[in-house]
N, C-alpha and C positions, 0 to 999 in steps of 0.2 A: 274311840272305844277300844282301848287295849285290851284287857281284860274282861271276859264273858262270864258278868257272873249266874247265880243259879237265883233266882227270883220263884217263891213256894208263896207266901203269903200276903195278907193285907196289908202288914208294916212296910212292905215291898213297894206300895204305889209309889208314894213318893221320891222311894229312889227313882223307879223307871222313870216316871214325871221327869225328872232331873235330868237321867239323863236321853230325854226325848230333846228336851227344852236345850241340852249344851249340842247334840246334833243339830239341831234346827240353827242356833244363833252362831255354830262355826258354817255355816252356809248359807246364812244370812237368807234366812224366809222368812221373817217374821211377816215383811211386805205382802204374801199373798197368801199367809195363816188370819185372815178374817175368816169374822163366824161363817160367814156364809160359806166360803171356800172349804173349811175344816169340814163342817156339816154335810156337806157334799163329797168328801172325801169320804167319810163314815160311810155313807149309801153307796157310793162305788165301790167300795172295798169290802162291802156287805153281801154287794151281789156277786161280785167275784168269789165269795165264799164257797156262793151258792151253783153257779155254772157249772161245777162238772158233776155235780148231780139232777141235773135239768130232765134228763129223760130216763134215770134210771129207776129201778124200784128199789125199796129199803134193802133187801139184802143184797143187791147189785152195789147200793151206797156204801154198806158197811164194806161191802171186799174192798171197795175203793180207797177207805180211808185205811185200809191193813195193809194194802201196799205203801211200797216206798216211798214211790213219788206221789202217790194219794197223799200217805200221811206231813211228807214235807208239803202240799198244795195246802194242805188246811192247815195248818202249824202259820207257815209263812201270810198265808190269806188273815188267820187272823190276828197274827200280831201285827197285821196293818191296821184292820179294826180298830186295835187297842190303841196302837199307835195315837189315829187319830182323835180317837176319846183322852186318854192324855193329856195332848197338847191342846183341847180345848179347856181342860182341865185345867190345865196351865196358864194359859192364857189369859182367862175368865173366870178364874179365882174359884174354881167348882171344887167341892170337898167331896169326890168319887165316895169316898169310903161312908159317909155322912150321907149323900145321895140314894146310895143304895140303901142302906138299912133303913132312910125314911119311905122307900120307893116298897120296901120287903112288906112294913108294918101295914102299908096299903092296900098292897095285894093279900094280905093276910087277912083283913076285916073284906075285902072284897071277895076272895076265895079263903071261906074259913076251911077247917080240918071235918071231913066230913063225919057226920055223927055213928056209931055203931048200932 
């Protein structure tokens, strides 16, 4: 990855995808990118998200994430997250962007807009 680019939107997945997918296959892990493995990568790297806010209270959390190394710990935590969603993505032929919006229309008949 020579160049760092600046990824804002949806059109964006599939670049990332790509280049998850050209990382992975120049170090050769396809071998232990099973669902199972990836799936469990997302949960570890979920909870890591979550650990340095384990015993603090919300506005203990927020100073957290305004400092530096706060903001680099969740930044970096979750584009492991994403990472891993990705390369399942990848993998297993999932249309992330398709996904969500059918995932959205769900939660939307299940949490409608509350009435006035």
């Amino acid at each position: 990855m020579a160049k760092q680019e600046k990824f804002d939107g949806v059109d964006s997945v599939q670049a990332l995808q790509s280049q998850v997918r050209e990382f992975c296959e120049a170090r050769h892990w396809a071998p232990y990118h099973s669902i199972k493995n990836l799936t469990i990568g997302v949960v570890t790297e979920a909870a890591e998200l979550t650990e340095p806010f384990r015993f603090l209270n919300d506005d203990e959390s927020l100073r957290h994430i305004q400092s530096a190394a706060g903001r680099e710990n969740l930044e970096d935590e979750m584009a492991d997250v994403l990472f891993f969603l990705l390369r399942i993505a990848d993998r297993y032929h999932v249309d992330l962007g398709s996904a969500l919006q059918r995932k959205m229309q769900k939660t939307a008949v299940k949490y409608p807009l509350p009435t006035k």
